[in-house]
BAFI-3210 file (N, C-alpha, C; in Angstrom, 3 decimals, decimal comma, padded with zeros to 6 digits):
// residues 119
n [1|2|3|4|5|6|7|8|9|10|11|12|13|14|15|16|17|18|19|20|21|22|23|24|25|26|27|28|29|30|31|32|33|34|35|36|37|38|39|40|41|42|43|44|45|46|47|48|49|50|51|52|53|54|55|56|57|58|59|60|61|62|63|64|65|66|67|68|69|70|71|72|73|74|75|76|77|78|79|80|81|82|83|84|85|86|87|88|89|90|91|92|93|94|95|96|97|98|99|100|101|102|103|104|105|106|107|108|109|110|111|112|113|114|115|116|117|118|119]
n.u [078,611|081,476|082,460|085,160|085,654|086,747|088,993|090,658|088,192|088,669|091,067|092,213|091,460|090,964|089,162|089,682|088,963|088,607|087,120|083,842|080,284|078,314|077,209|076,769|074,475|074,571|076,416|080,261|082,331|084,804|088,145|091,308|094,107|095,955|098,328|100,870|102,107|105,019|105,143|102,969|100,184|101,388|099,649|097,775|099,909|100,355|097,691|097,824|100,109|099,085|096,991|098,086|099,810|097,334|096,614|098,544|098,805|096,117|095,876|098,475|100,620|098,818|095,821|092,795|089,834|088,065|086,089|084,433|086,224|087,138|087,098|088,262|090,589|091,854|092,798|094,821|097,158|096,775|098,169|100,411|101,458|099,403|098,000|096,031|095,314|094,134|093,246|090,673|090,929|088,087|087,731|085,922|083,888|082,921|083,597|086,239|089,792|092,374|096,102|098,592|101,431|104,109|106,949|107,257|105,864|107,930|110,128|108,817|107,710|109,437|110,486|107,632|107,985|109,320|112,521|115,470|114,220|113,677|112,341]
n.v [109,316|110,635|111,167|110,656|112,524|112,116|110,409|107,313|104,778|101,806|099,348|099,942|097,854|095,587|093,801|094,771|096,506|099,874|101,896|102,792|102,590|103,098|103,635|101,240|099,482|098,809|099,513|100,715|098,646|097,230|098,190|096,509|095,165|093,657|090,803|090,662|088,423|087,596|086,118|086,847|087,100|088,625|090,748|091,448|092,447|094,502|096,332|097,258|098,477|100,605|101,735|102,911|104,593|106,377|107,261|108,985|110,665|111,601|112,709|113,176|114,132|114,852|114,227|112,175|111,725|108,642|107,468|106,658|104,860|101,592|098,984|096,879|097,362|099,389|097,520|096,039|098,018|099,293|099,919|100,114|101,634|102,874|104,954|105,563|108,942|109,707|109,996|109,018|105,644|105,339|101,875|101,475|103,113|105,177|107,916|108,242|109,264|108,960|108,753|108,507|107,421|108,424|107,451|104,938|104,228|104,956|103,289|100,591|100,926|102,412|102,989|104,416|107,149|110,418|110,356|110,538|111,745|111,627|110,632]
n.w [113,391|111,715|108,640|106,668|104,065|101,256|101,869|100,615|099,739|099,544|098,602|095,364|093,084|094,573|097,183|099,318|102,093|103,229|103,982|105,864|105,193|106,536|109,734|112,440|113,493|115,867|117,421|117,497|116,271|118,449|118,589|118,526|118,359|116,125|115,300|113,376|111,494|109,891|107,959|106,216|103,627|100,380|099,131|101,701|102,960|101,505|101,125|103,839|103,862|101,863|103,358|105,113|103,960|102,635|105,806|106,300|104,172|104,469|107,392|108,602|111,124|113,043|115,259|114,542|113,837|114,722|113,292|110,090|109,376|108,466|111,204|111,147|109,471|110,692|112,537|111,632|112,280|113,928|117,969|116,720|114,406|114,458|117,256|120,108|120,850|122,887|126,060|128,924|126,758|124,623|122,860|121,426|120,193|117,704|117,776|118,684|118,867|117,569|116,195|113,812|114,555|113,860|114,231|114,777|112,404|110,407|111,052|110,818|108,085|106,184|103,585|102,934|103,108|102,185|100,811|102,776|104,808|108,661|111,542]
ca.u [079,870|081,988|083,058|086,325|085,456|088,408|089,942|089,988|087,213|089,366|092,305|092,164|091,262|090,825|087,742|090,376|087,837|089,283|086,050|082,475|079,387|076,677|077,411|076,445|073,111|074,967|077,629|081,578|083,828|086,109|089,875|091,859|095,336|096,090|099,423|101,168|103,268|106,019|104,044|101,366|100,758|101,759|097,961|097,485|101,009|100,106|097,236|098,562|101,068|098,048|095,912|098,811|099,909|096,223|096,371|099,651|098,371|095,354|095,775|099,354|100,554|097,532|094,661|091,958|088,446|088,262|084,724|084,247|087,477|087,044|087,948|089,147|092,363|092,863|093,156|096,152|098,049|096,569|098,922|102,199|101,431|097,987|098,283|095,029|095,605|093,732|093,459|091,006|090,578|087,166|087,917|084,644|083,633|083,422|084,494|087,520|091,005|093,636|096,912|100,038|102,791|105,475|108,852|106,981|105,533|108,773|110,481|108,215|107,361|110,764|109,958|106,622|108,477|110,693|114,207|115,771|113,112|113,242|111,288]
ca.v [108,837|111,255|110,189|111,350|112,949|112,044|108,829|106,476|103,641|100,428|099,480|099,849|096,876|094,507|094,046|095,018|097,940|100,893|102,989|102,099|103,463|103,416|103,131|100,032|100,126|097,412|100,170|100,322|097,412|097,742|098,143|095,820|095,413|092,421|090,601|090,676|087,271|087,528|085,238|087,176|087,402|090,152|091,249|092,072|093,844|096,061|096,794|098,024|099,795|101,664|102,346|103,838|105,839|106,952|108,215|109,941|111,749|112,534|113,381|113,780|114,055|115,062|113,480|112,261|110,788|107,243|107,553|105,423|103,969|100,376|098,975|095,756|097,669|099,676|096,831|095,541|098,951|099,577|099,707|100,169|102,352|103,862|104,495|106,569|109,845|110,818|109,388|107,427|105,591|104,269|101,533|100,645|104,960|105,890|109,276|108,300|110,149|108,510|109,489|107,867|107,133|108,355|106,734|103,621|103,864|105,407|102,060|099,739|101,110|103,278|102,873|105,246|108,282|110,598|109,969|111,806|112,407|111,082|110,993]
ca.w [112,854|110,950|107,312|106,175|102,645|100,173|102,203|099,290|100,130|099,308|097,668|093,781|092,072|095,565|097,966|100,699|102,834|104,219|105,077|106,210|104,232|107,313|111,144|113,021|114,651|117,766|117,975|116,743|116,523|119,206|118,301|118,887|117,767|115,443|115,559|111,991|111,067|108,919|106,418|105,547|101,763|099,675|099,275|102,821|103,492|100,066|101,984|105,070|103,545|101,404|104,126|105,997|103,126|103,229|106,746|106,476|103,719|104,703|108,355|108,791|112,563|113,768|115,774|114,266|114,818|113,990|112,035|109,222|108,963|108,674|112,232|110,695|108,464|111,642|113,776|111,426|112,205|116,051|118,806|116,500|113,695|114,917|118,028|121,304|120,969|123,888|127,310|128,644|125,188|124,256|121,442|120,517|119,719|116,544|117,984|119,509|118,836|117,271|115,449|113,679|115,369|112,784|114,703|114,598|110,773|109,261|111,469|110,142|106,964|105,487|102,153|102,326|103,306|101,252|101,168|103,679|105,645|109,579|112,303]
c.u [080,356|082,748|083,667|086,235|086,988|089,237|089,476|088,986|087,309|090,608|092,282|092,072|091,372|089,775|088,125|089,953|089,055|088,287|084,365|081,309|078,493|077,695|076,946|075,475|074,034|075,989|078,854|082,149|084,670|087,132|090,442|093,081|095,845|097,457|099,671|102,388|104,084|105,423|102,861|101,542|101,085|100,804|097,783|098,561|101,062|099,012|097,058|099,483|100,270|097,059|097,149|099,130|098,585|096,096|097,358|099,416|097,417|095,293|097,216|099,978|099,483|096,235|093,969|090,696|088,340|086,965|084,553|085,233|086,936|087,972|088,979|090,306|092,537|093,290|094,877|097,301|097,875|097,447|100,261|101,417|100,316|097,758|097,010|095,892|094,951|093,239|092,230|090,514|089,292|087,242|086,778|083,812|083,508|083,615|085,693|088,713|092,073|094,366|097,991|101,151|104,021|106,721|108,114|106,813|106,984|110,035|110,269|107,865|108,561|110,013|108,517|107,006|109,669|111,985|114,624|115,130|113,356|112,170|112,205]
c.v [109,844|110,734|111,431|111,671|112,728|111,390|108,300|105,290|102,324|100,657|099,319|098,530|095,437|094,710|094,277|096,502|098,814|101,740|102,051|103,595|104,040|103,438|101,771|100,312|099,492|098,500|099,802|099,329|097,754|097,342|097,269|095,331|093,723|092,042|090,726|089,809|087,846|087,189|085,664|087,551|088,665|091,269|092,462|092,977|094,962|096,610|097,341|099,213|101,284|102,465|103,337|105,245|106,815|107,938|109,541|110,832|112,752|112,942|113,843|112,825|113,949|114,680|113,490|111,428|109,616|106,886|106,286|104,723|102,793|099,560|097,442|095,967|098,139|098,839|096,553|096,495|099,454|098,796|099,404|101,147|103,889|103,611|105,896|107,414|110,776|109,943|109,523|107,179|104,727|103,531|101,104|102,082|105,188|107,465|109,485|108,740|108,931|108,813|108,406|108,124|107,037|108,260|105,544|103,497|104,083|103,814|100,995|100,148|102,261|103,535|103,899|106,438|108,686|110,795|111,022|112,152|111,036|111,319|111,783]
c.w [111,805|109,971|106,728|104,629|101,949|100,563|101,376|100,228|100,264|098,624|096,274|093,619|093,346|096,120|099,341|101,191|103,526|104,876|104,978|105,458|105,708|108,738|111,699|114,047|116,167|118,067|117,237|117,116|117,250|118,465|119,026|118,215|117,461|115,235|114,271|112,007|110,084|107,700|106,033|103,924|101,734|099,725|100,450|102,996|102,491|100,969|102,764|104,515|102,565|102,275|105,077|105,788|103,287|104,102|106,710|105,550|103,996|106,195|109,178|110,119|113,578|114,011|114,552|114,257|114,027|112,762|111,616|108,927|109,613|109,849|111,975|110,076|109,450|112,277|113,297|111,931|114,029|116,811|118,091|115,775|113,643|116,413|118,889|121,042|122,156|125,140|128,143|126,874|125,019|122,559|120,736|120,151|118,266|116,815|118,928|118,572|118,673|116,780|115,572|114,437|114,102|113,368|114,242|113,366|110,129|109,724|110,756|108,714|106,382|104,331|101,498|102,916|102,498|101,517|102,007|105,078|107,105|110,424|113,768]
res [x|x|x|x|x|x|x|x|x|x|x|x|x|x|x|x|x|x|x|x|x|x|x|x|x|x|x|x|x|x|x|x|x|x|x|x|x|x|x|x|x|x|x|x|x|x|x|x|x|x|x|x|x|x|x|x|x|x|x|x|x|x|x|x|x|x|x|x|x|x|x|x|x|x|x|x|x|x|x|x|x|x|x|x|x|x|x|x|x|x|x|x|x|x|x|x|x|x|x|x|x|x|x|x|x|x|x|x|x|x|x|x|x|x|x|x|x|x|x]
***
């Protein structure tokens, strides 16, 4: 399992996970793409919108291996925001290929890109 040096580890001052310390002896959590209500607290959509920021900083456009990222914050963002980057896709890998989908994030999320800036 490859661990992304310098992805933050959680969200400041919550117990909301973004990366995994160990691997899983049973294997990775498959991915699986979690619906997102309207009504979800504030909490969780700060959340999302931190872990996104996250990726977009730290990996940009470009692929990257799913590792230690906690598969429970990707799930909230899998299949809109984080989207297989490589064809076929194994979701249960921790060396599977994924990458943001910046039409969809700057869509759904405006607000974490700088003014001006499209997709």
């Amino acid at each position: 399992m490859e661990k992304h040096r310098g992805f933050p580890g959680r969200l400041t001052g919550t117990d909301f996970q973004f990366t995994l310390r160990r691997a899983n002896k049973a294997g990775a959590t498959p991915l699986v793409a979690r619906e997102r209500f309207a009504d979800r607290r504030p909490p969780d959509r700060k959340a999302d919108e931190a872990f996104l920021t996250a990726l977009i900083e730290h990996f940009g456009e470009d692929p990257f291996v799913r590792g230690n990222l906690d598969a429970g914050r990707l799930a909230w963002l899998f299949g809109r925001e984080v989207v297989p980057a490589e064809d076929p896709f194994d979701p249960a890998d921790y060396d599977a290929l994924l990458r943001v989908d910046y039409r969809v994030a700057y869509t759904n999320f405006p607000h974490l890109f700088a003014e001006g800036w499209t997709p």
